[in-house]
SEZADO-701322 format. One record per residue (C-alpha): x, y, z. Coordinates in nm, 4 decimals. Layout:
          X          Y          Z
          X          Y          Z
...
***
This chain:
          X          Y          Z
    -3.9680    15.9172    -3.0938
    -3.9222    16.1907    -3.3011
    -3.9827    16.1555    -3.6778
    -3.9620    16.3977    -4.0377
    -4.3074    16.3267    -4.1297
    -4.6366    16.1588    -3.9104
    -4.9064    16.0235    -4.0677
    -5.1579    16.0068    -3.8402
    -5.4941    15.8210    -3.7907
    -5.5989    15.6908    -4.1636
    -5.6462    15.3643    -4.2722
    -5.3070    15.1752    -4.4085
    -5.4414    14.9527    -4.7449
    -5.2184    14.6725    -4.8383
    -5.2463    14.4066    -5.1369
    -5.3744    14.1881    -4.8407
    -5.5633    14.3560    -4.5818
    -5.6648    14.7522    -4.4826
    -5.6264    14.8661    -4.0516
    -5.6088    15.1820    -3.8863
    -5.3045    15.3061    -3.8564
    -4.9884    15.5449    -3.9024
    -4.7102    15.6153    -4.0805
    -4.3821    15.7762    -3.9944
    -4.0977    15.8927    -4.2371
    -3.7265    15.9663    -4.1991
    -3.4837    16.0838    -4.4492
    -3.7143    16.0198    -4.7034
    -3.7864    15.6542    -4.6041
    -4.0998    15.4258    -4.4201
    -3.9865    15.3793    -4.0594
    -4.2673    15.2484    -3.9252
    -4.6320    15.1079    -3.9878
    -4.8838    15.0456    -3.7818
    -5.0435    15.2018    -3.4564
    -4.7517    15.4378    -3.3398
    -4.7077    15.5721    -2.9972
    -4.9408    15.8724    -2.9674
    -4.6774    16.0781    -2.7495
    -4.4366    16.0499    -3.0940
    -4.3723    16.3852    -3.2517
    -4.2725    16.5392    -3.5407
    -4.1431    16.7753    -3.7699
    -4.4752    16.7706    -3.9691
    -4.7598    16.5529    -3.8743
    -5.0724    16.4575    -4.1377
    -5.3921    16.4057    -3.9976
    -5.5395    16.1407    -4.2448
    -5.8369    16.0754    -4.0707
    -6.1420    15.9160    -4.2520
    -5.8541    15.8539    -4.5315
    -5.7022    15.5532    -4.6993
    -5.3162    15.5673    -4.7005
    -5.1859    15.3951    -4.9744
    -4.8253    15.2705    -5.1038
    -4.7459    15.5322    -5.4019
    -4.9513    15.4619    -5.6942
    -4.7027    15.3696    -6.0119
    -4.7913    15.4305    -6.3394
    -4.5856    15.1671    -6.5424
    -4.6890    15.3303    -6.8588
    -4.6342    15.6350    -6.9724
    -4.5366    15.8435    -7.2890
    -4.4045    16.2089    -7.1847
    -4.2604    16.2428    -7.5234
    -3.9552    16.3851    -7.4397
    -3.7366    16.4315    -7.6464
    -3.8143    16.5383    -7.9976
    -4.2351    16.5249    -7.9497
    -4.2602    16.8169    -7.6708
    -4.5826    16.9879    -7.8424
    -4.7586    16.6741    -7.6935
    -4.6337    16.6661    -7.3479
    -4.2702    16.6700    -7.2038
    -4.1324    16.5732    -6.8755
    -4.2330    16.8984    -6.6735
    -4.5900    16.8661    -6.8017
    -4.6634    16.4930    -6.7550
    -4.4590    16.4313    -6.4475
    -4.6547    16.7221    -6.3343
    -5.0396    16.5396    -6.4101
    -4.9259    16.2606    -6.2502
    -4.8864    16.4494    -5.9002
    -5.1440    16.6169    -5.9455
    -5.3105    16.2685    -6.0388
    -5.1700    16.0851    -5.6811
    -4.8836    15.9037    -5.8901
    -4.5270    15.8828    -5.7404
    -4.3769    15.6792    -5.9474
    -4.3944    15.6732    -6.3332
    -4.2223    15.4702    -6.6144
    -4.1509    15.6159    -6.9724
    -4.2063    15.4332    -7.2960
    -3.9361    15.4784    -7.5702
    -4.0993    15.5910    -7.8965
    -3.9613    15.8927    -7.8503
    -3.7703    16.1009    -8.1455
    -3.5445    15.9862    -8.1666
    -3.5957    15.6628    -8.0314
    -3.4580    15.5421    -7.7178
    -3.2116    15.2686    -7.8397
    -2.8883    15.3228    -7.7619
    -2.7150    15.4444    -7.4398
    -2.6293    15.7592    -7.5162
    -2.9902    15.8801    -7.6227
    -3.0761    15.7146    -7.2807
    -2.8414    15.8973    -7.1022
    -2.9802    16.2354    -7.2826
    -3.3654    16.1470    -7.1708
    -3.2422    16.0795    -6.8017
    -3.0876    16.3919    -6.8068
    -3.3840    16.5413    -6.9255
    -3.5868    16.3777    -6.6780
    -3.3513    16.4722    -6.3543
    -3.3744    16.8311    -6.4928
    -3.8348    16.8564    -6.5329
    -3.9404    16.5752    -6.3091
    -4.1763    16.6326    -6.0212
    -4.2246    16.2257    -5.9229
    -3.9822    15.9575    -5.9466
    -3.9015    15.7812    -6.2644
    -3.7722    15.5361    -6.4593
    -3.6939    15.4537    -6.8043
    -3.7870    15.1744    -7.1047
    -3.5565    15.1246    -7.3559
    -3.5898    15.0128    -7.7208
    -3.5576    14.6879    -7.9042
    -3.4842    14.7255    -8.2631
    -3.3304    14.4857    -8.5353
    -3.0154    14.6407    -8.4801
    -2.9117    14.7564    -8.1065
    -2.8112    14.3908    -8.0221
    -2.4906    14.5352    -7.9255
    -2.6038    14.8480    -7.7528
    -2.8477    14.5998    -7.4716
    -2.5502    14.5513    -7.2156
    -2.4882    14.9267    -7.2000
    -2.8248    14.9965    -7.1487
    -2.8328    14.7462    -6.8689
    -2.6137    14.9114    -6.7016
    -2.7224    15.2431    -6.7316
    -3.0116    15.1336    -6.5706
    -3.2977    15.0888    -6.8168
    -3.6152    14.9467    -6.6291
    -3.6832    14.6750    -6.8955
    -3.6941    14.6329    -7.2822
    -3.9756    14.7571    -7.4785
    -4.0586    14.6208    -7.8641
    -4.3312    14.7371    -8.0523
    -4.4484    14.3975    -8.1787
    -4.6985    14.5840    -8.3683
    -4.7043    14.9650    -8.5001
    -4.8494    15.2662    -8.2654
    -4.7214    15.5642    -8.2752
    -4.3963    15.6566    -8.4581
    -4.4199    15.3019    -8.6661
    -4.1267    15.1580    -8.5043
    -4.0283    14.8407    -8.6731
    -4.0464    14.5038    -8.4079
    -3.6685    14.3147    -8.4547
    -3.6953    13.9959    -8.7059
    -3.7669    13.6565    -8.5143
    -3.3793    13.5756    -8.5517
    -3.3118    13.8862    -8.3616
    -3.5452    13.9321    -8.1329
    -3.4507    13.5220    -7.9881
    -3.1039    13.6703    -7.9379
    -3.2239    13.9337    -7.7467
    -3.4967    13.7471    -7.5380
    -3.2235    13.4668    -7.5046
    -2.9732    13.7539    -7.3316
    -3.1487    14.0057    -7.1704
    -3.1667    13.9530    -6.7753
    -3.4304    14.2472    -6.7477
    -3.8059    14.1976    -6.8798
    -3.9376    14.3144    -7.1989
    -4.2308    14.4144    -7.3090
    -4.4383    14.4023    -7.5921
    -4.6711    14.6458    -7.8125
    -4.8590    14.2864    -7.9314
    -4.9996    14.3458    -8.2559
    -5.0025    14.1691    -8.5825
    -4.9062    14.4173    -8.8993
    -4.9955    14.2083    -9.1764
    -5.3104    14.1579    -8.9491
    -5.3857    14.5374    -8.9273
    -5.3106    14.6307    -9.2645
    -5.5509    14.3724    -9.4495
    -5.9008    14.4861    -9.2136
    -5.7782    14.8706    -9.1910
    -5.7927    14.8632    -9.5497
    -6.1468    14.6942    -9.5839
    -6.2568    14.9491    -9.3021
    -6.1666    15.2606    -9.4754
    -6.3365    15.1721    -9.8041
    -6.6540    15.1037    -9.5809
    -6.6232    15.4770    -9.3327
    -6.4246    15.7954    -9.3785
    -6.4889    15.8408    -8.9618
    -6.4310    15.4980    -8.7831
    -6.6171    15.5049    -8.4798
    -6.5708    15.2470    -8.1906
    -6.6990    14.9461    -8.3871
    -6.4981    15.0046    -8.7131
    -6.1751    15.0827    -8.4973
    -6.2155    14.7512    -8.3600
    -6.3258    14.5784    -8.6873
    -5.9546    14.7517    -8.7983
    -5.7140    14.6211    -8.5638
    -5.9425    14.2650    -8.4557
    -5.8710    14.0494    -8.1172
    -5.7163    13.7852    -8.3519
    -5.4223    14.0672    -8.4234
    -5.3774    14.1003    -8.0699
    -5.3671    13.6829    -8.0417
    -5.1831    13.5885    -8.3328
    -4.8941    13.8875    -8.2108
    -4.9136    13.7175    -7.8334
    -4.8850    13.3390    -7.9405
    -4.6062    13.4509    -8.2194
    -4.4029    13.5908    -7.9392
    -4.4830    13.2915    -7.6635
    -4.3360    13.0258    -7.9425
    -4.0276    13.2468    -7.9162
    -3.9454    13.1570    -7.6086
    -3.7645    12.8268    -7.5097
    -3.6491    12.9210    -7.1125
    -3.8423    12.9926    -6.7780
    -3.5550    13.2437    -6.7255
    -3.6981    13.4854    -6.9926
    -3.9276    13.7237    -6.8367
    -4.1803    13.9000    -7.0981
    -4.4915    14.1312    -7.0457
    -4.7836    14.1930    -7.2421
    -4.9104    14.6016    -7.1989
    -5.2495    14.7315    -7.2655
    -5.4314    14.3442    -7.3036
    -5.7998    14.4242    -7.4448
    -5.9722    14.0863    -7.4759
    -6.0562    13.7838    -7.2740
    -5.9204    13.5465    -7.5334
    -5.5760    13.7132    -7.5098
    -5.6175    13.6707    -7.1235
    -5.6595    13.2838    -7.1569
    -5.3936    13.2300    -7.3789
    -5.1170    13.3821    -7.1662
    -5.2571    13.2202    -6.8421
    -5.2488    12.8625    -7.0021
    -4.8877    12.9271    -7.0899
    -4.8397    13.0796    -6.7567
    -4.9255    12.6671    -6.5820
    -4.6478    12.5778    -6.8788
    -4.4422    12.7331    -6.6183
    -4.2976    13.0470    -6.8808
    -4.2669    13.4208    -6.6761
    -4.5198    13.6513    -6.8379
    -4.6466    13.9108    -6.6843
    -5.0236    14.1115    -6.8340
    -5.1250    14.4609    -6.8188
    -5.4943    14.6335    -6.8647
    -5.5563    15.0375    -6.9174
    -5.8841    15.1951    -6.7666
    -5.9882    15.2616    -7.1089
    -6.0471    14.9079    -7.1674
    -6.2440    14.8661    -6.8453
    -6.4693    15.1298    -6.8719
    -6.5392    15.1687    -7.2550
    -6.6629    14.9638    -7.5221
    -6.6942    14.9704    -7.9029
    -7.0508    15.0750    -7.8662
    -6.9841    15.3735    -7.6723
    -6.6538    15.4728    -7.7500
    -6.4964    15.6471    -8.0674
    -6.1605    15.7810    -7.8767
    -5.8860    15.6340    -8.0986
    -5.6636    15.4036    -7.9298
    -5.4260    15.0898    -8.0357
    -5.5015    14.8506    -7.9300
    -5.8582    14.9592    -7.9904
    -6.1443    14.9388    -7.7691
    -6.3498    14.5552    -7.7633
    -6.6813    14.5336    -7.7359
    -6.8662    14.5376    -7.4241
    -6.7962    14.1350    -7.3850
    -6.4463    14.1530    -7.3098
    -6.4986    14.4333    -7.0768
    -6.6744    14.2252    -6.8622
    -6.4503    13.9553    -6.9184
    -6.1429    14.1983    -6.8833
    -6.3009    14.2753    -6.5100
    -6.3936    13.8766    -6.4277
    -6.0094    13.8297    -6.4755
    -5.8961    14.0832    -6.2423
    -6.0986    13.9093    -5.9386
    -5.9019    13.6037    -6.0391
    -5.6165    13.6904    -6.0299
    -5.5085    13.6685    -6.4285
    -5.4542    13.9964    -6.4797
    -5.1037    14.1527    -6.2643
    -5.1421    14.5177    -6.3054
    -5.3208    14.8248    -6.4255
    -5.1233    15.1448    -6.6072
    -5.2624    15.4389    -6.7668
    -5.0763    15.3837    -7.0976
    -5.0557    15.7652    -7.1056
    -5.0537    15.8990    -7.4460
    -5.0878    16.2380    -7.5671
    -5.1349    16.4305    -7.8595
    -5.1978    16.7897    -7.9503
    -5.5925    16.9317    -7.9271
    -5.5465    16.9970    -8.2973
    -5.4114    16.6654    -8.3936
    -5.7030    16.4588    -8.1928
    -5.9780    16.6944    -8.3872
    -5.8540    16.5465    -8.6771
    -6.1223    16.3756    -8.8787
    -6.1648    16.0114    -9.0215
    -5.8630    15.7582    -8.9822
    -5.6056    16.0291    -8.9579
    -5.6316    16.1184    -8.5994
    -5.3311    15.9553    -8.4080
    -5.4168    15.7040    -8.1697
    -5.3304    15.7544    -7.7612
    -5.4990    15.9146    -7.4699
    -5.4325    16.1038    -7.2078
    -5.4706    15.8890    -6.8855
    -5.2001    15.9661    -6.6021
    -5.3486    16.2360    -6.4172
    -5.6843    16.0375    -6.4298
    -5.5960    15.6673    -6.3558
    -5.6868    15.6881    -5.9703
    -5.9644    15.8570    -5.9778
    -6.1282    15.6289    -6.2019
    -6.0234    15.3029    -6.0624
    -6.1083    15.3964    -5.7573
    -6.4452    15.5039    -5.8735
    -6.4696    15.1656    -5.9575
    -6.3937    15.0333    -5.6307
    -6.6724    15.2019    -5.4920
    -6.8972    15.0454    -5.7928
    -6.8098    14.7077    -5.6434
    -6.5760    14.6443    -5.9435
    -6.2780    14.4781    -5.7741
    -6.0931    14.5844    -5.4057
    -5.9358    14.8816    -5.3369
    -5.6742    14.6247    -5.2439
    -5.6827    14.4770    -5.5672
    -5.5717    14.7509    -5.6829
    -5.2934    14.8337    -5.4761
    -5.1721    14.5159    -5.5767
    -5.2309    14.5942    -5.9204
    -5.1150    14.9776    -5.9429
    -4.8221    14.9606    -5.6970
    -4.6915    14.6308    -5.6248
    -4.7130    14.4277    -5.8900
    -4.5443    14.6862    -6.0900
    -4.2713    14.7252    -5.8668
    -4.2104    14.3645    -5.8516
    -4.2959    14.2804    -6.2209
    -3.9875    14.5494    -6.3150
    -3.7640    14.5163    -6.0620
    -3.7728    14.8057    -5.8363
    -3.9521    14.6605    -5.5327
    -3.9113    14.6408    -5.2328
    -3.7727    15.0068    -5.3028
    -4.1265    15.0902    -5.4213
    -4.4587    14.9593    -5.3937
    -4.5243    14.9182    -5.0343
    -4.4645    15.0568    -4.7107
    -4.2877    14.8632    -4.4915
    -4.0210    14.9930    -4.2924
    -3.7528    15.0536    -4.5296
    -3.9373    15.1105    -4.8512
    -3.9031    15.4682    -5.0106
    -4.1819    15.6738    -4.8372
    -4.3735    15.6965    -5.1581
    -4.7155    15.7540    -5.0353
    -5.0616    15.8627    -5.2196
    -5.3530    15.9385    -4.9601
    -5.7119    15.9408    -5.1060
    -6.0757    16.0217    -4.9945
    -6.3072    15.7546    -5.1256
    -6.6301    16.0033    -5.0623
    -6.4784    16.2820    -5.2310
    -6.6525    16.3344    -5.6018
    -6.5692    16.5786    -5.8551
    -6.6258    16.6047    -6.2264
    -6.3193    16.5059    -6.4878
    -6.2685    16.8432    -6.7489
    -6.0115    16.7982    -7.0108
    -5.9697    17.1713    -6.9786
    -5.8229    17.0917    -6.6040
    -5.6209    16.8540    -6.6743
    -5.2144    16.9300    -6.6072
    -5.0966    16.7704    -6.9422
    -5.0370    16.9655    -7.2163
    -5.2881    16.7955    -7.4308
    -5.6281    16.9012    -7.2592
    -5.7964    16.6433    -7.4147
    -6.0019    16.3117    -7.2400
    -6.2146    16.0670    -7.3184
    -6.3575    16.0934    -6.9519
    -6.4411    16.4740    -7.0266
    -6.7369    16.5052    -6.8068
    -6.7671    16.2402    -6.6014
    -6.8158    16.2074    -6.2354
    -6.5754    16.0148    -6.0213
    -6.5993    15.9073    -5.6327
    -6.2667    15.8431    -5.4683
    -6.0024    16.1281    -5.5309
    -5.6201    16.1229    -5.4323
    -5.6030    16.4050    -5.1509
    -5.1862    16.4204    -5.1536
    -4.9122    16.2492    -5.2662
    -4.5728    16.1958    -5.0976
    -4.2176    16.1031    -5.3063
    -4.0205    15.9933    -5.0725
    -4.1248    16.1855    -4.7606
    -4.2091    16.4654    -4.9324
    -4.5561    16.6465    -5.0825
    -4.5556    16.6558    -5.4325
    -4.9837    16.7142    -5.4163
    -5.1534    16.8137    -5.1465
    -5.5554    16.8639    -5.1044
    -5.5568    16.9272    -5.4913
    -5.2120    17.1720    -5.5588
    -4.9002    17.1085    -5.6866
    -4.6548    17.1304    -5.3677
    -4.2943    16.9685    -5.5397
    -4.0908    17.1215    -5.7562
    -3.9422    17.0159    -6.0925
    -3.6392    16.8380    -6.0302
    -3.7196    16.6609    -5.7547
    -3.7835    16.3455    -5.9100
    -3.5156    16.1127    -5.8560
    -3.4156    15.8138    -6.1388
    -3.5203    15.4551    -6.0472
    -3.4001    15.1696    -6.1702
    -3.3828    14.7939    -6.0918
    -3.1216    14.6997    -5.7896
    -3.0591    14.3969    -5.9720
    -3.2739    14.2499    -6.3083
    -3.6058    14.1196    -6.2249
***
């Protein structure tokens, strides 16, 4: 049999189970799995040995701040750290200026996106208090899922009143997700925190924005809904008591879905003074954050990718903006933990490329590779070790919290759909390659 692409001799990882195997492509697409005939050719053959070959890593969570914010990253840029970071797959937030709310501006970021992107992509868009009429539109042009900003981050996007927001749970067959924050929560211990520091460090930031904000935001939104047919996700879930909550109303039989950032599994308050919302917990709910991975009550991991200018993060005192950048590093570090012993390096193929596939409606397209899935495809070399440097990094902001630390486990090449995008540490693909992804029909 002749094939486009042979990926020979690594070892295939699943959700389930890791064997030696191959992989062959054609016309962009996962033929076949598994020990392959060794007289098969083809028009390019990989040797992957002592590698792990793993279903393209998706990074649910991104901000690429296109349009309107391009001095912090744009399409080109980001799309361009996540290759470079062994990400195929990525999935833009909508706090974007202006906003993604309505289906024209949609339209204008996809095109945008077709014209810069180096992986594949797809798109959130907004919930505000008035784009009830716009959702149907932006259904059908293919939005990934909903996004509300429960609480403010960055660009202080308003959340839709309660009457609203039913009305749009109550219609929407996609999944939407929520920035869950309280505001009058915030406001009242940012205030006492500011009269105590000019320069918050990790333990003020989290005195600022408290668990109970996180809480009070998730159990506001829960009593909202009244179906099992609405489908709602929590991003960037810092504390164990936030964890809890959503998995008792999980047995109540609602659909919610949970998300965790590195950040919050490899900081804490005590050690950390990188501003972020949600903030940073102490080093408690780290380790509780981890415990409820290896159960199970946590479904995936994102980088919640977030960048600002150099000069804007050397800002002093509370009026640094709040975000990371995280893309370009997600792999590396979580699979530095998997060689710590923190979870599985199938656990996290569940949690970094199927589970978001399925939890937004784009699998089995993505997030595997069976014979039929897009041949999305990130190799790694879990003895490979190199230091993180900001200065390296392909986003435009070269700024990281992780500035300087040393990772085991590095992505050697990643493949969009049959084709290098990264290879042993350079940018192969081109910009424009990237094609739009959206759900075949609403998860």
């Amino acid at each position: 049999m002749h094939y486009d692409l042979l990926i020979r001799n690594g070892t295939i990882v699943t959700s389930e189970k890791s064997f030696s195997g191959d992989i062959a492509v054609i016309n962009g697409k996962v033929t076949a799995a598994g020990t392959l005939d060794p007289k098969d050719t083809a028009d390019e053959i990989y040797n992957a040995e002592g590698k792990h070959i793993l279903p393209g890593i998706i990074d649910a969570h991104v901000h690429f701040r296109d349009p309107g914010l391009t001095e912090k990253e744009d399409f080109e840029t980001g799309s361009a750290a996540a290759a470079m970071g062994g990400v195929t797959t990525v999935a833009d937030m909508p706090n974007t200026f202006p906003v993604t709310s309505t289906v024209e501006r949609f339209n204008e970021k996809k095109k945008i996106a077709l014209e810069k992107s180096y992986v594949d992509f797809a798109l959130f868009a907004l919930l505000t208090n008035d784009n009830l009429n716009e959702m149907e539109g932006l259904i059908n042009a293919g939005a990934l899922g909903f996004k509300v900003f429960y609480g403010t981050s960055t660009g202080d996007i308003a959340a839709p009143c309660a009457k609203v927001l039913m009305q749009q749970l109550e219609i929407s067959p996609l999944r939407i997700g929520f920035h869950a924050e309280s505001n009058e929560i915030n406001a009242n211990f940012t205030e006492i925190a500011k009269r105590e520091t000019d320069a918050p460090d990790g333990f003020w930031l989290d005195y600022a924005r408290p668990v109970i904000s996180e809480l009070q935001a998730i159990h506001e939104i829960i009593s909202l809904i009244h179906s099992e047919k609405i489908k709602i996700h929590f991003h960037h879930i810092t504390s164990f008591d936030s964890v809890n909550h959503v998995s008792q109303e999980r047995q109540k039989g609602f659909n919610i879905t949970t998300e965790v950032c590195p950040h919050y599994l490899i900081f804490d308050a005590d050690n950390y003074s990188h501003k972020v919302y949600p903030p940073i917990r102490d080093e408690s709910h780290k380790i509780s954050l981890w415990e409820s991975i290896n159960k199970g009550s946590i479904d995936m991991i994102a980088s919640d990718h977030a960048p600002h200018t150099a000069a804007e993060k050397a800002k002093t005192g509370w009026e640094a903006p709040a975000g990371l950048c995280g893309v370009e590093t997600l792999v590396p570090l979580m699979l530095n933990e998997v060689n710590k012993g923190s979870f599985r390096i199938n656990d996290f193929v569940r949690m970094s490329s199927e589970m978001p596939a399925k939890i937004w409606g784009i699998y089995p397209q993505k997030g595997n590779l069976q014979a039929g899935a897009d041949a999305d495809i990130t190799i790694i070399d879990m003895k490979a070790k190199k230091t993180i440097r900001a200065c390296e990094l392909h986003s435009k902001s070269k700024t990281s919290p992780y500035d300087g630390m040393e990772v085991q486990g590095l992505p050697e090449a990643a493949i969009v759909r049959g084709k290098f995008v990264m290879r042993n540490g350079e940018l192969t693909g081109r910009k424009g390659y990237g094609e739009f992804i959206s759900p075949s029909a609403p998860s």
